[in-house]
C-alpha positions in Angstrom: 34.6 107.3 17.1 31.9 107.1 19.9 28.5 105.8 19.0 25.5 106.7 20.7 22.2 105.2 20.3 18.6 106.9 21.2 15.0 106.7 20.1 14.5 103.2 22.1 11.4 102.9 24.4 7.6 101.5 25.0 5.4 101.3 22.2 2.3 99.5 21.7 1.8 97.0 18.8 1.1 98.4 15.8 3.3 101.8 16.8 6.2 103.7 15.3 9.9 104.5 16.6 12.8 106.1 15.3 16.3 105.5 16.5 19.3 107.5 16.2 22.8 106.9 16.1 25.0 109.6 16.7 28.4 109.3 16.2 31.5 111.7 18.0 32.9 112.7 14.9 32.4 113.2 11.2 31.0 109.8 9.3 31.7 111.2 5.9 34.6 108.9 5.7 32.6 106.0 7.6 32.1 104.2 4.5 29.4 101.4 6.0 26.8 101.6 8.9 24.4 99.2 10.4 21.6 98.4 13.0 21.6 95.1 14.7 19.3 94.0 17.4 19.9 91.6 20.6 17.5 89.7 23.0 19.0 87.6 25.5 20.0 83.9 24.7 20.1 85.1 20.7 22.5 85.6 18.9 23.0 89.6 17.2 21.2 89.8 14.1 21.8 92.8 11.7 18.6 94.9 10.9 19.6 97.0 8.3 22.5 98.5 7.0 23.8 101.6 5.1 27.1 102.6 2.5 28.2 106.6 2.5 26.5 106.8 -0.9 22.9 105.6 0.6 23.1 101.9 -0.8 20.6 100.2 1.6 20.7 96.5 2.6 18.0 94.7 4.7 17.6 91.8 6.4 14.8 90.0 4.4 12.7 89.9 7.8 12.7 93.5 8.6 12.0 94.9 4.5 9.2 97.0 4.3 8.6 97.7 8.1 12.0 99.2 8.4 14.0 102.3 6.8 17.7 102.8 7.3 18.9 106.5 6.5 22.0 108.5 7.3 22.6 112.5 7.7 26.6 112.6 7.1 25.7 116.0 8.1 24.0 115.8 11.6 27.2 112.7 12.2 23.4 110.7 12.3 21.7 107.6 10.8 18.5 106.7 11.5 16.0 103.6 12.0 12.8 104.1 11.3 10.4 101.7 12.4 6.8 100.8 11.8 3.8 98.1 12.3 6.2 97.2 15.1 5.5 93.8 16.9 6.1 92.3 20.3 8.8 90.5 18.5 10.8 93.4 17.8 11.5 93.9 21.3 15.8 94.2 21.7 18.3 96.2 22.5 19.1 98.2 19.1 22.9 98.7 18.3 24.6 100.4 15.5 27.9 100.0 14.0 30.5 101.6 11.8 33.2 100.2 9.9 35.0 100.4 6.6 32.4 97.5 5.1 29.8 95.1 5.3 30.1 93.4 8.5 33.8 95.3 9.1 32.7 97.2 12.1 35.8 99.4 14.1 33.0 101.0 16.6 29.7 100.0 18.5 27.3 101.7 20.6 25.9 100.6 23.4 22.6 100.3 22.4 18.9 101.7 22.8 16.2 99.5 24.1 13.1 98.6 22.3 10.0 97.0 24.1 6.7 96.3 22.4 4.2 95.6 24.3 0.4 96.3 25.3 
């Protein structure tokens, strides 16, 4: 399964994106999902993440600015987010895999950048 990440871009403080994660094939079977985010000399910390049956998780940091969603099917989830901060600037990655943190496929990512 190919992942492909989109939705990434400039925004000013205080504005909205929403990325997309499409994947190659059918993620009906793709029983967990998840957005992580990167910025150099960090380590990869996980966003948000989703279970076929729409169970949500958050990282505590990112609960109420952030929405995770899936469309099983469009082959899609989502990441929409809000009140966005220069910290938020990454690249965004999502992930696939049978469970929470068991990930079989990556994308490559979408950037982010916050900024006035």
């Amino acid at each position: 399964v190919q992942l492909v990440e989109s939705g990434g871009g400039l925004v000013h403080p205080g504005g909205s994106l929403r990325l997309s994660c499409v994947a190659s094939e059918t993620i009906t079977n793709i029983n967990f999902m998840a957005w992580y985010r990167q910025t150099p000399g960090k380590e990869r910390e996980m966003v948000a993440g989703i279970y076929g049956g729409g169970t949500t998780y958050y990282t505590d940091s990112f609960k109420g600015r952030f929405t995770i969603s899936r469309d099983n099917a469009k082959n899609t989830m989502y990441l929409q987010m809000t009140n966005l901060t220069p910290d938020d600037t990454a690249m965004y990655l999502c992930a696939a895999g049978g469970g929470f943190e068991e990930y079989n496929f990556w994308g490559q990512g979408t950037q982010v950048t916050v900024s006035s």
